[in-house]
KOLTOR-142309 format. One line per 10 residues: number of its first residue (from 1); for each residue x, y, z of N, C-alpha, C. Coordinates in nm, 3 decimals. Atoms other than C-alpha are relative to their C-alpha. Example, Ala and Ser with C-alpha at 12.3 -4.5 7.8 and 13.67 -1.06 7.14 Angstrom:
<sites>
1> 0.089:-0.119:0.000:1.230:-0.450:0.780:0.090:0.120:0.000 | -0.082:-0.119:-0.006:1.367:-0.106:0.714:-0.077:0.109:0.073
</sites>
This chain:
<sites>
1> -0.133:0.004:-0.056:8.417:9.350:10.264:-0.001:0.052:0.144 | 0.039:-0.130:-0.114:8.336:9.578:10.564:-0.038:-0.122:0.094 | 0.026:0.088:-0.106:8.171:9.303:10.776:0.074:-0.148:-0.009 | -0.110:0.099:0.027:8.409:9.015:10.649:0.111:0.067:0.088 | -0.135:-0.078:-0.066:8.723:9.289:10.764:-0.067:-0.005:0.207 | 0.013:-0.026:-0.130:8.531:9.332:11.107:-0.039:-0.120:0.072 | 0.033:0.167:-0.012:8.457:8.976:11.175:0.172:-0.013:0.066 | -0.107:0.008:0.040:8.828:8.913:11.093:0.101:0.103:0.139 | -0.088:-0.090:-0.087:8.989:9.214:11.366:-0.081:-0.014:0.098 | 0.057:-0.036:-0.077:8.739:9.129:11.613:0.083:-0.161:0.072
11> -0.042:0.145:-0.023:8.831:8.697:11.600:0.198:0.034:0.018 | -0.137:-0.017:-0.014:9.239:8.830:11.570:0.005:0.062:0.155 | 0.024:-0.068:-0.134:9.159:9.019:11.869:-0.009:-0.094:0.161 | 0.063:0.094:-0.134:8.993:8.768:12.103:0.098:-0.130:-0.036 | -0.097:0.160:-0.029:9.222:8.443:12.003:0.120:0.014:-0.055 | -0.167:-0.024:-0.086:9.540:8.639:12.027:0.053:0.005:0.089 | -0.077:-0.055:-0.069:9.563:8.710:12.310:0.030:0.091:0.103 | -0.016:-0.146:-0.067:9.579:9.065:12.393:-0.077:0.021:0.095 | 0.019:-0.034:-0.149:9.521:9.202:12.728:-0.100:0.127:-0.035 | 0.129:-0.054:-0.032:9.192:9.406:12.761:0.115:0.139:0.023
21> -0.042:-0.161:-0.050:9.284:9.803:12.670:0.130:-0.003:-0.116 | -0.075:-0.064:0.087:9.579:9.691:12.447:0.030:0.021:-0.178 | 0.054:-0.035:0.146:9.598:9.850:12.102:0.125:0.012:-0.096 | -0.085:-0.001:0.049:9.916:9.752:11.992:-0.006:-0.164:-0.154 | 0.034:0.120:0.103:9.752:9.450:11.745:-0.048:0.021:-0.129 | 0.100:-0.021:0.116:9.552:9.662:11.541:0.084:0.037:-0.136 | -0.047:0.003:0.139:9.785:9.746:11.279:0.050:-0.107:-0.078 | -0.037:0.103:0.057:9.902:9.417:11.223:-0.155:-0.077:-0.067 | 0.155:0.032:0.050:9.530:9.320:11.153:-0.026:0.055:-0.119 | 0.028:-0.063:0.117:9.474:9.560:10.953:0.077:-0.005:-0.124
31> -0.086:0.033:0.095:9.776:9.476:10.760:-0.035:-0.110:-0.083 | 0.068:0.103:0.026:9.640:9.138:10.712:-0.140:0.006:-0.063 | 0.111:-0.040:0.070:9.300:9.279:10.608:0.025:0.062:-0.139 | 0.009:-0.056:0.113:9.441:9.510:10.328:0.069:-0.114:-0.104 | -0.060:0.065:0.114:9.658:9.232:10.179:-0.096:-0.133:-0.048 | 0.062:0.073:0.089:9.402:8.988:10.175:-0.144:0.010:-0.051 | 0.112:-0.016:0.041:9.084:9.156:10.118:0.018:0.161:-0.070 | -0.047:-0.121:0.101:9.200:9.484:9.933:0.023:-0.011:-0.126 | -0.107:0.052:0.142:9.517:9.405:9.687:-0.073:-0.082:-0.075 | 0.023:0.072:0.122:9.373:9.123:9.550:-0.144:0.054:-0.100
41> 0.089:-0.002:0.097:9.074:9.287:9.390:0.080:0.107:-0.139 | -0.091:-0.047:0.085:9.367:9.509:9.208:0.065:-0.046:-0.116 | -0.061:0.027:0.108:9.465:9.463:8.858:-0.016:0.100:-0.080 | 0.053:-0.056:0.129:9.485:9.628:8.536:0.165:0.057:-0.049 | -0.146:-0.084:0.037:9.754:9.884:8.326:0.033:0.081:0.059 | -0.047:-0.132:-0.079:9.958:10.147:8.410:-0.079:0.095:-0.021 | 0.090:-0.105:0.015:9.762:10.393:8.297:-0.149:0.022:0.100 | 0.107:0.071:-0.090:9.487:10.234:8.546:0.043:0.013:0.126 | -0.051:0.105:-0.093:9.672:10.100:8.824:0.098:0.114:0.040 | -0.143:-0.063:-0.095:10.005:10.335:8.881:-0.051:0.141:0.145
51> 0.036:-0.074:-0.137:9.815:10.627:9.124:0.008:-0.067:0.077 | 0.018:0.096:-0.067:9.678:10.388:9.289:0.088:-0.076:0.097 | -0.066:0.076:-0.044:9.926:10.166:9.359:0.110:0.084:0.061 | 0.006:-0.098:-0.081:10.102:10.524:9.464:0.001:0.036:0.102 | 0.078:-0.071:-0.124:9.865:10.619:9.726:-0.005:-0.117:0.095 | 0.002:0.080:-0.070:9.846:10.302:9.866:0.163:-0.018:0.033 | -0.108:-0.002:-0.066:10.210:10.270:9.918:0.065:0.157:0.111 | 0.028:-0.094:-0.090:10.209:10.595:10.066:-0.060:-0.010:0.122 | 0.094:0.029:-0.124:9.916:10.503:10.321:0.066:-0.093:0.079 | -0.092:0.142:-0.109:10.125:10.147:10.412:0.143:0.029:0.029
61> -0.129:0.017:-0.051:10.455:10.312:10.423:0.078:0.107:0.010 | -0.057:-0.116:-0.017:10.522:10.660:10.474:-0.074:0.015:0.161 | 0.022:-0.072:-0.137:10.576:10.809:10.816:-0.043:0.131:0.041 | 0.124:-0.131:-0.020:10.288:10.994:10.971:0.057:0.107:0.124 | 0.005:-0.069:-0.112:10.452:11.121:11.273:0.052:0.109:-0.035 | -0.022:-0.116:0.035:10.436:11.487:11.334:-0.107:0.111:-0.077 | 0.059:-0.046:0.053:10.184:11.511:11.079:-0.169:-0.024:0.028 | 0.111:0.002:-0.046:9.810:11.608:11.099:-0.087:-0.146:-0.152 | 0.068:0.147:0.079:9.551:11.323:10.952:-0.015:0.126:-0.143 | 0.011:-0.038:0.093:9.473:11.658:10.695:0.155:-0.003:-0.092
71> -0.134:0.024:0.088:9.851:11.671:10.588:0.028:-0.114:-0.051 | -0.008:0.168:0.048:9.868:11.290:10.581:-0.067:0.005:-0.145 | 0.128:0.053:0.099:9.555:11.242:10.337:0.040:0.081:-0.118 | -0.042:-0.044:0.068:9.715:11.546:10.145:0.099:-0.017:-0.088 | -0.099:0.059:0.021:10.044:11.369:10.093:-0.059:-0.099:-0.062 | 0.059:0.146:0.058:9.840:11.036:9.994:-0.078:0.088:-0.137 | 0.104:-0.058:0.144:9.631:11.261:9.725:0.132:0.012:-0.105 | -0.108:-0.063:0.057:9.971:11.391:9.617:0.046:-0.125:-0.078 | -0.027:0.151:0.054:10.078:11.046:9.566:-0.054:-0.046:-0.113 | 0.054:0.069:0.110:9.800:10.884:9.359:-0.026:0.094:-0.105
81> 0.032:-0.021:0.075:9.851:11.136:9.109:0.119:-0.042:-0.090 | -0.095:0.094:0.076:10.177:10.934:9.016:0.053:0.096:-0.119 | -0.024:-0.128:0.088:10.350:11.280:8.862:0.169:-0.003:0.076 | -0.117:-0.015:-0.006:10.608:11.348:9.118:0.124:-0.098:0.060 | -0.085:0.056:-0.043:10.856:11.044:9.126:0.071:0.022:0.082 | -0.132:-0.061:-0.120:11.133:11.205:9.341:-0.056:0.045:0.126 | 0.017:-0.043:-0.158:10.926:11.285:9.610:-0.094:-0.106:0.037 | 0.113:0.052:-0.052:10.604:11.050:9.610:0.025:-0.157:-0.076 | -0.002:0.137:0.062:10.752:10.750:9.418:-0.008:-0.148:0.109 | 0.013:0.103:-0.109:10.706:10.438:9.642:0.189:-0.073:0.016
91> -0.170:0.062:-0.010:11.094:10.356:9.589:0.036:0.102:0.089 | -0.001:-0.105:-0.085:11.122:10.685:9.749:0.004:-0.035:0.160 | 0.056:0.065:-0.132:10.922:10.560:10.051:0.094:-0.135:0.054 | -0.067:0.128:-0.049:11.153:10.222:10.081:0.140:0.033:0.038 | -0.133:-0.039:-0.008:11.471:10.436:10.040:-0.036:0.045:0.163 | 0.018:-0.045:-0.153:11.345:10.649:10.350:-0.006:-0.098:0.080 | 0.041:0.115:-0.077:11.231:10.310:10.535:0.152:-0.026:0.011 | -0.156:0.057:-0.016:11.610:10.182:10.472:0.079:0.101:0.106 | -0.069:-0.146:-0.079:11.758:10.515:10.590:-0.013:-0.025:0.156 | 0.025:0.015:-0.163:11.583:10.498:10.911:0.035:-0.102:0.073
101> -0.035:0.100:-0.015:11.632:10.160:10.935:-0.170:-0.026:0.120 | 0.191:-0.005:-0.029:11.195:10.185:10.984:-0.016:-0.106:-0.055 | 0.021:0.069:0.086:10.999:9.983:10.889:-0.177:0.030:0.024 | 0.141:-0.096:0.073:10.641:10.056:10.716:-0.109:-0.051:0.093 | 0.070:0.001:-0.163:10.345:10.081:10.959:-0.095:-0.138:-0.093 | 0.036:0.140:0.034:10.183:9.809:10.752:0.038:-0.093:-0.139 | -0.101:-0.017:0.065:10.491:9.624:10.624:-0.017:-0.169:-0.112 | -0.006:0.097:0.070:10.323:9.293:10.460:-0.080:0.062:-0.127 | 0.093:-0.045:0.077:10.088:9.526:10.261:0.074:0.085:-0.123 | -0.096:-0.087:0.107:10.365:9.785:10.133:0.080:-0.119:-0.079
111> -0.050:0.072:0.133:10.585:9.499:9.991:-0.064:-0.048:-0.088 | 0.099:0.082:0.110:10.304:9.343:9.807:-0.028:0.154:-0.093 | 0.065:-0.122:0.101:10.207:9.698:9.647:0.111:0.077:-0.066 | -0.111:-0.036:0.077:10.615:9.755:9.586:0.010:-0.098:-0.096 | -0.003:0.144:0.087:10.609:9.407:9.402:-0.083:0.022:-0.134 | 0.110:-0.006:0.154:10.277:9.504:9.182:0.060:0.097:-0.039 | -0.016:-0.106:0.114:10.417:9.839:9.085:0.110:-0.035:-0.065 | -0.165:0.070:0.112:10.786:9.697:8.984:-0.103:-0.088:-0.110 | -0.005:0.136:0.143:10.605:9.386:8.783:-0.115:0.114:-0.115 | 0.099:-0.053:0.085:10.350:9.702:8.669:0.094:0.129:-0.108
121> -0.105:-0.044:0.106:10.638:9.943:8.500:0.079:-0.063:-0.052 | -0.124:0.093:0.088:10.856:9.647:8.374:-0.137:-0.072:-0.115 | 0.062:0.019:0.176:10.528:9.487:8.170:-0.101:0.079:0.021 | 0.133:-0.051:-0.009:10.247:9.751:8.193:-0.130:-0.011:0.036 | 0.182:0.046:-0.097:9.957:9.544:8.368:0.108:-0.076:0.092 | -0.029:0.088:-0.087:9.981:9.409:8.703:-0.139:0.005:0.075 | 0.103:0.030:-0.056:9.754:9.190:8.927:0.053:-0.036:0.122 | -0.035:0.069:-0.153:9.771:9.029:9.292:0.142:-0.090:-0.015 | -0.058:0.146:0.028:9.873:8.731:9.157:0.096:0.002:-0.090 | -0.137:-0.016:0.086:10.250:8.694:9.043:0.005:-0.144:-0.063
131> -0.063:0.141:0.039:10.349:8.438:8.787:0.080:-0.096:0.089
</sites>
C-alpha cells in the first residue's frame, strides 16, 4: 500500500496543478488515499470493527487545532476504545462539525467511516461495500 499511496500523492501532485511550495493539496490526497486504499480492506462485527471505526473517525474528523500531535494521538487512543460515547462517539464528532459549521479535515473519508459504523450498530457487521 505504501508505494501504491506514494505513487498516487506524487501523480495528484504533478497533474494538478499546484504551484511549486504549495501544500494546500495534501490533505485532499490523502483523503482519497484512505478511502480508497484503507476503508476498503475494513470489515467484520462490532465487537471487531467498532474501536476502530472510532479512531478513525476521530483521526478524519476531529479538530486538532491547539492541540499537540501527543494530545491528538491520545484523544485517537481514547477513541478506539469505543467506551466513552458522549465524548468520543463519532456522532459526537459530526455534531461538533455541524456546530461549527467545520467541516472534517478529511471529509470524504469521515462520511464513509460514519456510514460503516451506522450500517455496523443497526446489523452488527459492516464492510466498505454498502448493499
Amino acid at each position: 500500500m505504501g508505494h501504491e499511496a506514494s505513487r498516487f500523492l506524487y501523480f495528484y501532485h504533478k497533474l494538478g496543478g499546484f504551484p511549486e511550495g504549495d501544500k494546500t493539496w495534501g490533505d485532499a490526497a490523502l483523503d482519497v488515499v484512505i478511502i480508497q486504499k484503507l476503508l476498503p480492506k475494513l470489515h467484520g462485527s462490532r465487537s471487531g470493527l467498532e474501536g476502530l471505526l472510532w479512531a478513525l473517525a476521530w483521526v478524519c474528523g476531529a479538530d486538532r487545532a491547539g492541540k499537540s500531535n501527543g494530545d491528538f494521538l491520545a484523544e485517537c487512543h481514547a477513541a478506539g476504545k469505543a467506551q466513552d460515547e458522549a465524548k468520543f462517539g463519532p456522532e459526537v464528532l459530526e455534531k461538533a462539525l455541524a456546530d461549527k459549521q467545520a467541516k472534517a479535515r478529511y471529509p470524504l473519508s469521515f462520511d464513509k467511516v460514519l456510514r460503516m459504523w451506522r450500517k455496523l450498530v443497526r446489523d452488527q457487521f459492516a464492510s466498505f461495500a454498502e448493499a
